[in-house]
C-alpha positions in Angstrom: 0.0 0.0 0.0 1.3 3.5 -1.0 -0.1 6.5 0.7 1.1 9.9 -1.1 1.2 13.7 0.5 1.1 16.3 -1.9 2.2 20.1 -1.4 3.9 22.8 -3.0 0.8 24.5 -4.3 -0.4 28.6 -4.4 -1.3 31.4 -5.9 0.8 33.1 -8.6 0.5 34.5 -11.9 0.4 33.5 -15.1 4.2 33.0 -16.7 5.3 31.9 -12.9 6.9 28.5 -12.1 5.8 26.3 -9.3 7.0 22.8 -8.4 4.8 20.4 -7.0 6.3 17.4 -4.6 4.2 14.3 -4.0 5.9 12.5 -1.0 5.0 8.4 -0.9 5.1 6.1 2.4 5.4 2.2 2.3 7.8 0.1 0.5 6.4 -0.3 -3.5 7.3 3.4 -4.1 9.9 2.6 -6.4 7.9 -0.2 -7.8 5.4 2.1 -8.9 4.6 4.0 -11.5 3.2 7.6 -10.4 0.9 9.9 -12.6 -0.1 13.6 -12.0 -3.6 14.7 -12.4 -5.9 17.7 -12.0 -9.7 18.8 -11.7 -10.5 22.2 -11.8 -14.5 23.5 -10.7 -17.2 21.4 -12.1 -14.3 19.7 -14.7 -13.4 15.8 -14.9 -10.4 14.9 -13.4 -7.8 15.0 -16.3 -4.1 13.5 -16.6 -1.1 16.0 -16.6 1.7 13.9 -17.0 3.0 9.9 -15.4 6.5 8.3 -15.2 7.6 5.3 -15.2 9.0 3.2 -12.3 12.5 4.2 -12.7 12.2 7.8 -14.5 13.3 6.8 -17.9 10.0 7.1 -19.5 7.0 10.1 -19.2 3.8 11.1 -20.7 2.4 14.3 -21.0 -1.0 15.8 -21.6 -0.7 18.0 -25.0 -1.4 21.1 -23.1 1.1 21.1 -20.8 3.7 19.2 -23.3 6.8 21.6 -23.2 6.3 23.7 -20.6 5.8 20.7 -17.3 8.1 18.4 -16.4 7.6 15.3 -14.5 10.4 13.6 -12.3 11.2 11.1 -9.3 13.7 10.2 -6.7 13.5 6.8 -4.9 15.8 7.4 -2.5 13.5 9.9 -1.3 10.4 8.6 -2.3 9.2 11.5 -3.9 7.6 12.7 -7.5 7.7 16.1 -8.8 6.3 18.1 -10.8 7.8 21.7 -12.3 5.3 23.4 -13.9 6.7 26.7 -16.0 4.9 29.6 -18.3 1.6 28.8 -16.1 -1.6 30.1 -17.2 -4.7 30.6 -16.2 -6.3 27.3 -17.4 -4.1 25.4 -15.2 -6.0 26.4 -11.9 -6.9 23.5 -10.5 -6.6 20.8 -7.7 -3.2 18.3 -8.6 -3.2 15.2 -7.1 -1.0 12.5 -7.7 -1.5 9.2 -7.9 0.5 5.6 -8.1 -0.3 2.2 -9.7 1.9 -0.5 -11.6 2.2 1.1 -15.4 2.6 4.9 -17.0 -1.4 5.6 -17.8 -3.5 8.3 -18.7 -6.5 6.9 -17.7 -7.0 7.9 -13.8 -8.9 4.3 -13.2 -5.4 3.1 -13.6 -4.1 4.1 -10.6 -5.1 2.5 -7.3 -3.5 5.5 -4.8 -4.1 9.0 -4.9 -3.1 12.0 -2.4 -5.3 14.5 -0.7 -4.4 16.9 -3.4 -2.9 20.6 -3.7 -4.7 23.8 -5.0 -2.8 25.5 -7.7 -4.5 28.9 -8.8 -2.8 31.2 -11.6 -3.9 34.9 -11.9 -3.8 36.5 -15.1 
């Protein structure tokens, strides 16, 4: 069992940068892969981006391609994600999540954090 602890949300404006940090307890961290996802106000939850269960290999949502990036370290049991040029669209509430393979669909992951606000003023 995984339980995950996300933080590093805020308020900022758009062009700003903001990393987000998802910190994992129990032992399959590094066994897992992890996925990033948001929902913004009466939205589905979408995917933002997922790696693999030793960072070689990501995904990305095509509207955050290019400007988010998506990273992990085992020894410290903790997924990131740097989000740069923010914009207002990408308000939302980011949660991350874990299961066993890289997937956009959220039903593929079986643990998911509490979730941190991000809000971007234009």
């Amino acid at each position: 069992q995984v339980q995950l602890v996300e933080s590093g949300g805020g308020l900022v404006q758009a062009g700003d940068s903001l990393t987000l940090s998802c910190a994992a307890s129990g032992r399959t961290f590094s066994s897992s892969a992890m996925g990033w996802f948001r929902q913004a106000p009466g939205k589905e939850r979408e995917f933002v981006a997922a790696i693999n269960r030793s960072g070689g290999s990501t995904l990305f949502a095509d509207s955050v391609k290019g400007r988010f990036a998506i990273s992990r370290d085992n020894a410290k049991n903790t997924v990131y994600l740097q989000m740069n040029s923010l914009k207002p669209d990408d308000t939302a509430v980011y949660y991350c999540a874990a299961g066993i393979l890289t997937n956009t669909n959220p039903r593929a992951y079986a643990y998911w954090g509490q979730g941190t606000q991000v809000t971007v003023s234009s």
